[in-house]
C-alpha positions in Angstrom: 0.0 0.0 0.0 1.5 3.1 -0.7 2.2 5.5 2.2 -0.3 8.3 2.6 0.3 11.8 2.2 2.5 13.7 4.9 -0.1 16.7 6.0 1.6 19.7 7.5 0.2 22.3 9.7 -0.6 26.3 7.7 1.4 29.1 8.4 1.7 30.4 11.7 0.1 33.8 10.3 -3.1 32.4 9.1 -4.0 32.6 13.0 -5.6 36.0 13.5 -6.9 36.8 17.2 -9.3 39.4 15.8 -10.8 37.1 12.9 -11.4 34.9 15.9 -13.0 37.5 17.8 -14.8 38.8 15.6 -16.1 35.5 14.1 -17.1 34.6 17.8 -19.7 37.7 17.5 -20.9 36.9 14.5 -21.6 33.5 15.5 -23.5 34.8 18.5 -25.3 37.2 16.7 -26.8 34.9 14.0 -27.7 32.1 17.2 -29.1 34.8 19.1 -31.4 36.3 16.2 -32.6 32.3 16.0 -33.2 32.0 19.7 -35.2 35.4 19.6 -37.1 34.2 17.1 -37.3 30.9 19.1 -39.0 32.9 21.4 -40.8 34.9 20.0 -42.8 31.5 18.5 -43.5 30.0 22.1 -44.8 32.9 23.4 -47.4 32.9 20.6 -48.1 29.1 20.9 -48.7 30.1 24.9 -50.9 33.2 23.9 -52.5 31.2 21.1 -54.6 33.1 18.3 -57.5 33.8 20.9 -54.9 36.8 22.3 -55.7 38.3 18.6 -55.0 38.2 14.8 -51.8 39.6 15.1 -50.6 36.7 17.1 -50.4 34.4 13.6 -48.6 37.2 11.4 -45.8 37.1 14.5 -45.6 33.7 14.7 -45.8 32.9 11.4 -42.7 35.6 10.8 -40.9 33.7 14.3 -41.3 30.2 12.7 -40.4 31.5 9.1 -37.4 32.9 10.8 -36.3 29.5 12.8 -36.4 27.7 9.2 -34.3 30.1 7.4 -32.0 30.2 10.1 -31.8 26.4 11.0 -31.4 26.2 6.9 -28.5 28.8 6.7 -27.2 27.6 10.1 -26.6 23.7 8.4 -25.7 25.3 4.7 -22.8 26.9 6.5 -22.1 24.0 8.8 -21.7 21.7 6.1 -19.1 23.3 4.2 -16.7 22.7 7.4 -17.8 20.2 9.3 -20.7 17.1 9.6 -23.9 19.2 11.3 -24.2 17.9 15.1 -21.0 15.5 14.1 -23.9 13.6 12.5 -22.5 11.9 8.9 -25.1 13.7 6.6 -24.1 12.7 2.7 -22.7 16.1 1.2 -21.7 17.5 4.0 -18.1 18.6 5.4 -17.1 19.9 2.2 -14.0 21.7 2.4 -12.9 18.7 4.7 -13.9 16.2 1.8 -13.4 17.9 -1.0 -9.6 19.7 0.2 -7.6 18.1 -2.2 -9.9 18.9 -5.8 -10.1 22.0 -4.5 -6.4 22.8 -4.5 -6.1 21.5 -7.4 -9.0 23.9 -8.9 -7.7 26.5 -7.2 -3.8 25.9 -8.9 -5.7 25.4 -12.3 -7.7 28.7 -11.7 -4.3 30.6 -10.8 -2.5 29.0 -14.1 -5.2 29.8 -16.9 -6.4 33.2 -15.1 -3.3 34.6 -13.6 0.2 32.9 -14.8 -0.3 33.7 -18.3 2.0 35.7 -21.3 -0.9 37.6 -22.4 -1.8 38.5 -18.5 1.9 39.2 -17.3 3.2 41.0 -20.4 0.3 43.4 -19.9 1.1 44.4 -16.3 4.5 45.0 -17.2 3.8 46.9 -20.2 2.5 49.3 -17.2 6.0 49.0 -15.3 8.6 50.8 -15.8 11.4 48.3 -15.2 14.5 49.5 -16.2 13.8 53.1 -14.0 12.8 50.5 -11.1 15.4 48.9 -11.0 17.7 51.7 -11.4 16.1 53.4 -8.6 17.2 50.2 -6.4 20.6 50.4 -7.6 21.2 54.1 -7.1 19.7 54.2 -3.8 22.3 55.5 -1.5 24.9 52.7 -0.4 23.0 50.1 -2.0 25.9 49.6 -4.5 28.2 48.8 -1.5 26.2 46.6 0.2 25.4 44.8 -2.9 29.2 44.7 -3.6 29.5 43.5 -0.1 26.8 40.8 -0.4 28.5 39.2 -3.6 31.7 39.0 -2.0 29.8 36.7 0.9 27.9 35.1 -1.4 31.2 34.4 -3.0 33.1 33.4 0.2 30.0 30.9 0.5 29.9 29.6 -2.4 33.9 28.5 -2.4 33.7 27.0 1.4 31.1 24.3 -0.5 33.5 23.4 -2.8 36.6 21.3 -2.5 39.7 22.4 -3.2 40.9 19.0 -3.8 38.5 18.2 -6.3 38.2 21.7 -8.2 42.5 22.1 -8.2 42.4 18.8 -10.2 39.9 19.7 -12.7 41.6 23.0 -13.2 44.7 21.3 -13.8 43.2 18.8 -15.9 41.6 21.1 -17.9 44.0 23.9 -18.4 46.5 20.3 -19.2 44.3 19.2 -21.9 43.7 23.3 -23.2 47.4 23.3 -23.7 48.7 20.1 -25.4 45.9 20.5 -27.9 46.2 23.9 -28.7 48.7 24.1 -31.5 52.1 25.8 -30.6 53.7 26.6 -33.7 50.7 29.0 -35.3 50.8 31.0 -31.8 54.1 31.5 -31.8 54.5 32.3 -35.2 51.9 34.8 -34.8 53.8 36.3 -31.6 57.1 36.4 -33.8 55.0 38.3 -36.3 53.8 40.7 -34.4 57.4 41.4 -33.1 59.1 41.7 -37.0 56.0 43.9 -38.1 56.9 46.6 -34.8 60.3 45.9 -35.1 60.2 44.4 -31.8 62.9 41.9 -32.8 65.8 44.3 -33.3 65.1 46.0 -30.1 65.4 42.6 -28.6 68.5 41.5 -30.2 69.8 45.3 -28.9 68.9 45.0 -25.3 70.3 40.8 -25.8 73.7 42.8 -27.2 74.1 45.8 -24.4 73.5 42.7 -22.0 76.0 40.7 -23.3 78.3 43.7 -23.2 77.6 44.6 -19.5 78.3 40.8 -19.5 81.7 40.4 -20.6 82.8 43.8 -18.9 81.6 42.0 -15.5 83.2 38.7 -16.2 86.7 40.1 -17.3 88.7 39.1 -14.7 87.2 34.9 -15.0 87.9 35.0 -19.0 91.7 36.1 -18.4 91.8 33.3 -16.0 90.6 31.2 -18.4 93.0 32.1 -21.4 95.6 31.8 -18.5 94.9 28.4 -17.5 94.6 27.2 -21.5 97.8 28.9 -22.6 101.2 27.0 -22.8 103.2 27.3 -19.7 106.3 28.7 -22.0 104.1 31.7 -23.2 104.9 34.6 -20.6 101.9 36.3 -19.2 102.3 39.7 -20.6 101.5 38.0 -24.2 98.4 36.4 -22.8 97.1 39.9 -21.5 98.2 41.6 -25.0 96.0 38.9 -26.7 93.2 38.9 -24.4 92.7 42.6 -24.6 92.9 42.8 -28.2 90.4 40.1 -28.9 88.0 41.5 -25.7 88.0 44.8 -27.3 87.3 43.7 -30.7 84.4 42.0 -29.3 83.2 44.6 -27.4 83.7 47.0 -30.2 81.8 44.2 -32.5 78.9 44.2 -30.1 78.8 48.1 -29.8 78.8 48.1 -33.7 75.9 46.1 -34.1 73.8 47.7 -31.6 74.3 51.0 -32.9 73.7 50.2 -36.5 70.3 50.0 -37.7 71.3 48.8 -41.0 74.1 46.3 -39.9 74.7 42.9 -41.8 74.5 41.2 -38.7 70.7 42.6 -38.3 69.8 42.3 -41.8 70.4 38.1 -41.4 68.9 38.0 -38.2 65.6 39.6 -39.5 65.8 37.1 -42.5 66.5 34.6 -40.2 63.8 35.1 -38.2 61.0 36.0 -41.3 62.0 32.0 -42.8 61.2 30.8 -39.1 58.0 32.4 -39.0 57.0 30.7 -42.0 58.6 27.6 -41.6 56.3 27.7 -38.3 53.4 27.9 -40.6 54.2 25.6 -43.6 57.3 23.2 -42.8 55.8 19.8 -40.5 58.9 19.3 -39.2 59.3 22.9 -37.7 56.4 22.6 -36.1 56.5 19.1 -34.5 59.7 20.6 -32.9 57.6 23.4 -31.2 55.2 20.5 -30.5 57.8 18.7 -28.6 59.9 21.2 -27.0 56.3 22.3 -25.9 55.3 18.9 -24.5 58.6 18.8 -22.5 57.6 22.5 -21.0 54.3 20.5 -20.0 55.9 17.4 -19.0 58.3 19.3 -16.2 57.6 19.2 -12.5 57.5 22.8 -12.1 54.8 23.5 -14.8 52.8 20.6 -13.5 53.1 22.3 -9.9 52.4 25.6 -11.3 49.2 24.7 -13.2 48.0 22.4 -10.0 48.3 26.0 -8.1 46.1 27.7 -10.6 42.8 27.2 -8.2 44.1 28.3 -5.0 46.0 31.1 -6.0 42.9 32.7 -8.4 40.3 31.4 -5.4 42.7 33.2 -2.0 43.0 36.3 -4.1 39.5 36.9 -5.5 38.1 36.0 -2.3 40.4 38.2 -0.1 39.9 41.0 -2.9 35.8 40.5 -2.5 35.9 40.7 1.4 38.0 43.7 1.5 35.6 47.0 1.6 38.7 49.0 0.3 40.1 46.5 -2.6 40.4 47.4 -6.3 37.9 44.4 -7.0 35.1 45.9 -4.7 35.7 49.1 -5.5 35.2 48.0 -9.5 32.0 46.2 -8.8 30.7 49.4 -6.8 31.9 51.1 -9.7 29.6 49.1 -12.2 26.6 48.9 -10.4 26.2 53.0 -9.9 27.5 53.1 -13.6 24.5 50.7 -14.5 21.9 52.5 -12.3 22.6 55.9 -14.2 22.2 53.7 -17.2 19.3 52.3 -16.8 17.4 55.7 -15.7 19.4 57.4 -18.2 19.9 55.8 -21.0 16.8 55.3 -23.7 18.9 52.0 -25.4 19.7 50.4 -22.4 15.6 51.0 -21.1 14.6 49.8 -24.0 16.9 46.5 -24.3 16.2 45.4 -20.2 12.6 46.5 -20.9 12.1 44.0 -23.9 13.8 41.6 -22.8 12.6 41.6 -19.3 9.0 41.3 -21.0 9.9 38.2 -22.8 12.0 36.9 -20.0 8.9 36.8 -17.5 6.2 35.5 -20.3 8.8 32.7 -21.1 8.8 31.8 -16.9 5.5 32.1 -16.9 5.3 29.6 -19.4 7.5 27.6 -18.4 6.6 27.4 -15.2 3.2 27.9 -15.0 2.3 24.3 -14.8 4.8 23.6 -11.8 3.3 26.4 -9.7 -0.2 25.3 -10.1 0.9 21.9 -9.2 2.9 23.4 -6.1 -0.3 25.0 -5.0 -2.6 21.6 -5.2 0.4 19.6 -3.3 0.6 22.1 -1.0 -3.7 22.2 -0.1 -3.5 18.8 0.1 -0.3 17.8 2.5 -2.6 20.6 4.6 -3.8 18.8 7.7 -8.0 18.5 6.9 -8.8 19.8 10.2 -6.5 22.2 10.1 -7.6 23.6 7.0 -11.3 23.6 7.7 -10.8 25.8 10.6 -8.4 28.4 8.8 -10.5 28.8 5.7 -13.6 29.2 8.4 -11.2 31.6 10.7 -10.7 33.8 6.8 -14.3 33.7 5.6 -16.3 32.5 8.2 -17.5 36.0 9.4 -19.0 37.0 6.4 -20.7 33.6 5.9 -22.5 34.0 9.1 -24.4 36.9 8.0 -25.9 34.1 5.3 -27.5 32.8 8.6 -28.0 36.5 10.0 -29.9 37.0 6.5 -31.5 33.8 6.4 -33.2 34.4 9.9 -34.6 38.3 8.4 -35.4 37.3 5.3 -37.3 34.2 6.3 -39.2 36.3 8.7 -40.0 38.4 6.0 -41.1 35.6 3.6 -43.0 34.0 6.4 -44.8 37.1 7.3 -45.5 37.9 3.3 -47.2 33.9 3.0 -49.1 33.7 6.3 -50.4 37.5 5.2 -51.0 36.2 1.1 -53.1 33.2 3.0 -54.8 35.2 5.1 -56.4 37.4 2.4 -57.1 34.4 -0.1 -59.1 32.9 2.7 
């Protein structure tokens, strides 16, 4: 068998002290009117008609009276309860009837309220865009919005785990890497370089440093040519060879770097325009790249460095998004006050959030339509039956007791109008 329904008890607020109170007095008005017009009967039945012909119009208007209330006393009692706890067929109605009437009720909502046509024509009324700019610009809402991301951000990275997210990082940015191509990157970045001339001003900062170089390490290359040099050539020979071919260098270097038009840079920029293209068109070239690059990959380091990637973006966006006083927050204040003026401002941007925010909430309403109307039937019937019998009484009931408050009057009346019709026929 499958397990009934869980019922749950209504909200809290549903329980109004004055709706009680006032129901209470309603209740005793409408039994009181019955039990004066209970009274008002047996003192005619004691007087009897002898007393006079007015006694039948009164007690035909008293007994009138007890019927319609006695009827509108059991109309109303049915729809919440059995009359006198007695099992009367079509009675208790709201108690029987609880969960077809959620489900009416959702339907009602869903084809009268959550509908394209219905919604789009409210907001056509709204002004969206200035509403929501209005929020925005509201003074220190930007920061405390600003502030709220960065906690919803704090939140949302203390769910995840670190262990889990570093690996997929790593993974991913791995697999990004070894199949992106190498060679057409780089020979775009060598490209850009020749077309600036970017390449000779690195091949004249790689000459000064060279230069600054040797000057440094003058003492350890003399050494050098000492310790290589035969033991029978005297020392003095060694330093007039080593200066001569140091300065020539030197000079060499500081010929090349001054000289725009040098042979030296005229190879090297031919040198560099055939790699380029080899990089594009030669298999072989490239595979190299493809290797070297693999190796790059392949090294401890890089592997530590990519494994890193998580933590080190995660610390410093979050530490930047608690921080009142960081760049990052002071950016995303930024945006949002630029966006308010924006949306107030500008006609483009009203226009775009206004459209789109129209088709936005008639596409939810479609879509969703359905599950809401279903939410509201589930939720009417996991109400406990009790329960809801006496809240939907405690909301309405007041008003349905003047039916008996009527019922007593206008009976009267009609009693009094019959007895009166029958009394002139006869």
């Amino acid at each position: 068998m499958p397990a009934p329904p869980l019922t749950v008890p209504l909200a809290g607020s549903l329980d109004d002290p004055a709706r009680a109170r006032d129901l209470t007095k309603m209740k005793r008005l409408a039994t009181g009117l019955f039990l004066l017009a209970a009274a008002v009967f047996l003192v005619c039945v004691l007087l009897g008609e002898e007393t006079g012909a007015w006694v039948g119009y009164v007690r035909a208007t008293a007994e009138a009276s007890m019927v319609g209330a006695l009827a509108d006393w059991f109309a109303v009692t049915a729809l919440f309860r059995h009359p006198l706890g007695l099992p009367i067929p079509h009675t208790a109605i709201i108690p029987r009837k609880k969960d077809q009437i959620g489900t009416s009720l959702g339907a009602f909502v869903q084809e009268n309220f959550l509908t394209r046509a219905v919604v789009e024509e409210r907001l056509d009324g709204v002004d969206v865009p200035g509403r929501l700019g209005a929020f925005l610009a509201a003074p220190g809402r930007a920061e405390r919005l600003a502030g709220d991301a960065g906690a919803a951000l704090g939140a949302l990275t203390d769910l995840l785990k670190d262990d889990e997210v570093q690996q997929a990082v790593s993974t991913f940015v791995d697999r990004k890497l070894r199949e992106t191509p190498a060679a057409p990157g780089l020979a775009r970045v060598l490209e850009l370089a020749v077309d600036g001339d970017r390449h000779q001003e690195v091949l004249s900062a790689g000459l000064s440093g060279l230069a600054e170089f040797l000057a440094d390490n003058r003492l350890v290359f003399r050494a050098r040519l000492g310790d290589a040099s035969p033991a029978w050539v005297p020392d003095w020979v060694d330093d007039k060879v080593f200066d001569r071919v140091f300065e020539l260098l030197r000079g060499f270097l500081a010929e090349v770097g001054a000289d725009a038009d040098h042979p030296v840079r005229q190879v090297y920029d031919r040198r560099l325009r055939s790699y380029v293209r080899k990089l594009r068109t030669d298999p072989e070239t490239a595979a190299r790249v493809e290797q070297f690059k693999a190796e790059v990959l392949d090294h401890p380091a890089v592997r530590t460095w990519s494994g890193s990637l998580w933590t080190t973006a995660k610390n410093g966006v979050v530490t930047a998004a608690a921080d009142p006083d960081s760049e990052l927050r002071t950016r995303v204040v930024g945006l949002i006050r630029s966006g308010a003026q924006l949306l107030q401002t500008d006609p483009t941007v009203r226009e775009l959030v206004q459209r789109q925010f129209r088709r936005g909430a008639g596409w939810a309403v479609e879509r969703f339509a359905a599950d809401a109307a279903d939410l509201v039937g589930t939720t009417v019937a996991r109400w406990d039956t009790e329960e809801t019998s006496r809240r939907i009484e405690l909301q309405v009931g007041r008003d349905l007791q003047w039916i008996r408050v009527n019922g007593t009057v206008v009976g009267g009346l009609a009693g009094l109008v019959i007895y009166t019709v029958a009394q002139l026929l006869s």
